[in-house]
N, C-alpha and C positions, 0 to 999 in steps of 0.2 A: 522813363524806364530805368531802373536800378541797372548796378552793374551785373550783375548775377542772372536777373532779368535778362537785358542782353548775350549775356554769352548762351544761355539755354535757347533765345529765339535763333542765333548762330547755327549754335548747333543742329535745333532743329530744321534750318534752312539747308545746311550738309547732310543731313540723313537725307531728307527728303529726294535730291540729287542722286543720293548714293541708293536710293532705292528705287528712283527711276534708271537709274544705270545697270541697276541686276536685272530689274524686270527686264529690259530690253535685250540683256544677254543672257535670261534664262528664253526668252523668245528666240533665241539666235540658234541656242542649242536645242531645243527641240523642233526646230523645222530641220534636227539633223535625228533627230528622236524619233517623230512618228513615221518615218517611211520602215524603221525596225518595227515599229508598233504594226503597220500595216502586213508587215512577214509575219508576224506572231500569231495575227490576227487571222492566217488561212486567205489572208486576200480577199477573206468576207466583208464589205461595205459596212454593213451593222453589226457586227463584232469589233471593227478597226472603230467604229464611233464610239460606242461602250466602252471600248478600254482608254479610249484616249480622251473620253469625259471622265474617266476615271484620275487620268493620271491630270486632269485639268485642273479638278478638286481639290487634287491635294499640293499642285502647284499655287493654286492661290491662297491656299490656308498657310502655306510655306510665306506666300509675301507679306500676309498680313499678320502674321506670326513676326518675320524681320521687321516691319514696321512697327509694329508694337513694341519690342525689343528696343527698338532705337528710341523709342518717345517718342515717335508721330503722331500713334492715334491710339484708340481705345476705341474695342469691338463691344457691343453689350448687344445681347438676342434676347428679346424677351417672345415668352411663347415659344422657345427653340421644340418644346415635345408634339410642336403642328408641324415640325419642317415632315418629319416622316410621313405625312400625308399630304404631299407636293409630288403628285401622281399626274401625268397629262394634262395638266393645267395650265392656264395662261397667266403667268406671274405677273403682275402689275404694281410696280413702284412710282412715287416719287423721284424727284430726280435733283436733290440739291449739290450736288457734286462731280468733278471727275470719276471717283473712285467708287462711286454707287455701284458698277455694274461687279466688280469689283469683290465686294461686301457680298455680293449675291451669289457669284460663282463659290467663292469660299464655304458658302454655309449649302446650298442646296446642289444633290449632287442630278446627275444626268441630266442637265440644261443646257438649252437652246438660246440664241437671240437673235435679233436683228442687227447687224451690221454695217456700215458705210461699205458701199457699193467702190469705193478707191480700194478698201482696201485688200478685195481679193483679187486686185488688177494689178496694181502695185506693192503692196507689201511681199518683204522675203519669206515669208511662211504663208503666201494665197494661195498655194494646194490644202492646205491644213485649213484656213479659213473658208473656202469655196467648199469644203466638205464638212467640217462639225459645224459652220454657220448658214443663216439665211443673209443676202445680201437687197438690201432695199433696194438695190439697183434692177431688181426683179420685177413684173410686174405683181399686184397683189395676188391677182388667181395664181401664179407661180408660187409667189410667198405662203403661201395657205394649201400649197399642196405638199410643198415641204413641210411644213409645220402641222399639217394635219399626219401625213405620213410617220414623222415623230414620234406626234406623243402616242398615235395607235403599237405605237413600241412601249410607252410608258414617259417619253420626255416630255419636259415641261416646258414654255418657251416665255423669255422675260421680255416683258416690253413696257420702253416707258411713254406715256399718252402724252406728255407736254410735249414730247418730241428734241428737246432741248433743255440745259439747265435750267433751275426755276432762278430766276432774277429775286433777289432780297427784296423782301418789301411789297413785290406782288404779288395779284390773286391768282391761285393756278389755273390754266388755260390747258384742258386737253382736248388733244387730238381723239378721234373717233376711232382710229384702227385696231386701238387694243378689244374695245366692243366688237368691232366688226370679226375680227376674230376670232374672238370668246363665243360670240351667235353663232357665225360661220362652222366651226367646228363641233360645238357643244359638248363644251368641255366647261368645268367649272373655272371660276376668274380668283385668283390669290391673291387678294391686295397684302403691301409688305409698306409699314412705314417707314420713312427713315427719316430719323432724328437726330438731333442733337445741337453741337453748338455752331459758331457762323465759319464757314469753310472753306475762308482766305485763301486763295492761293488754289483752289480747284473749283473756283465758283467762274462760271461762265464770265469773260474778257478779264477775270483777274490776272495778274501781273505774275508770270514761270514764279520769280524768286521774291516770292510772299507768301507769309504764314500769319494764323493768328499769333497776335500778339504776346499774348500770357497764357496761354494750354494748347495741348498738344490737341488733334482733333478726335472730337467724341462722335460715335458712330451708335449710335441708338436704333437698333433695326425690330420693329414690331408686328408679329408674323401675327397676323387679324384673321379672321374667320371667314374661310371662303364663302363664294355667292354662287349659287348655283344658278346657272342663266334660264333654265327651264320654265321660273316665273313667269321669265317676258317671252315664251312662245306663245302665249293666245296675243300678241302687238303684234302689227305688220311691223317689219324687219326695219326702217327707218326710225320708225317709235320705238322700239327696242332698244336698236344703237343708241339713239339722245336717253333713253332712260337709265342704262345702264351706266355710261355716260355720265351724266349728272350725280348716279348712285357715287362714283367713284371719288368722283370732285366732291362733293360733301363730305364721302368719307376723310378724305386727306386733309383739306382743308379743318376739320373737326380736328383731329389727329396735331396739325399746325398749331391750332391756334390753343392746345391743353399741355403743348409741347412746351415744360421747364425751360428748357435752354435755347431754344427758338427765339434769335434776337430781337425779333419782333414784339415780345411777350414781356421782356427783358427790360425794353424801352418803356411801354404799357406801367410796368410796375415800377 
């Protein structure tokens, strides 16, 4: 690695820090933000969510906006003129990264997700969490009554079906729940790909202070064409879930393997 080379992987390794350090203290100040947001809001439940998905959106176009800034990463939306038809839907992504969820909050606004059941126990903003989120610590009929409650408001709820980051090199494995869901509610399903290059350093057991090597990272997110689940209502509900299921994993898997910058494709060539 050249000199120059080095000093920019540096630097990049210091933004990175410096931008996990804002994030955590823009979180600090708004678990002092929304109980104002909650006075504003008449003490109404679904007003105080609407404005405070509101002001979510444009707190994380604000991070990914500083990280861009700094040379971390590079946003590309292809399809961006489908986000406006991200109505009551159950958003389904791949999941190659930390910052996936991330990416998503930024671009589509009035969203939902699933969350680690710790952290509306212990984190310092789990009244904020315990209200704009669903916590997996729920049971599912819980899970789905919130989430159905939602999007009959218009929200959308993202979920990823591997359940965990996708490991380099493997074939994707998803979970059933995002189908069950998508049936469950009958709501149509959003699949969103995300692409791009190999994502050192927020790839599942990789190492806090690691980055790619020579670029900063590319975030490739391609907003595909919903699936209305309506098809699979003449399938009993088990055939449904595996079919819808499988529709997803083809689709992504497709998506992987046409994917430029997909290291996997890289080595291939």
């Amino acid at each position: 690695m050249k000199l120059i080379q080095r000093l920019v992987y540096v630097w990049r390794l210091f933004a990175k820090v410096i931008s996990y350090a804002s994030f955590g203290g823009a979180s600090a100040l708004f678990s002092c933000i929304f109980p104002i947001i909650f006075v504003l809001s008449g003490f109404n439940k679904e007003r105080f969510k609407t404005m405070s998905r509101a002001v979510n959106l444009r707190w994380f176009k604000l991070f990914v906006w500083e990280m861009t800034v700094l040379g971390i990463l590079k946003l590309n939306v292809k399809h961006s003129e489908r986000i406006k038809d991200i109505h009551s839907c159950v958003v389904v992504a791949n999941h190659p990264s930390l910052l996936d969820v991330v990416m998503l909050f930024s671009i589509i606004p009035n969203v939902n997700c699933i969350v680690k059941g710790s952290l509306g126990k212990t984190s310092f903003i789990h009244n904020v969490i315990n209200t704009l989120f669903i916590p997996n610590s729920l049971s599912f009929e819980e899970q789905m009554a919130r989430a159905s409650e939602g999007m009959e408001c218009g929200e959308s709820l993202i979920i990823f079906p591997e359940g965990t980051r996708t490991r380099p090199g493997e074939p994707l494995q998803l979970k059933k729940g995002a189908a069950r869901f998508a049936l469950h509610s009958y709501h149509k399903v959003q699949p969103i790909y995300i692409g791009g290059n190999e994502k050192i350093g927020l790839r599942k057991h990789d190492k806090y202070f690691s980055f790619h090597p020579t670029e900063r990272y590319h975030y490739n997110l391609d907003i595909l064409e919903q699936i209305d689940t309506k098809k699979y209502s003449s399938h009993p509900n088990p055939a449904a879930v595996n079919l819808l299921t499988e529709e997803l994993r083809e689709i992504f898997e497709s998506y992987r393997k046409n994917d430029p910058e997909n290291p996997a494709n890289l080595t291939r060539a």
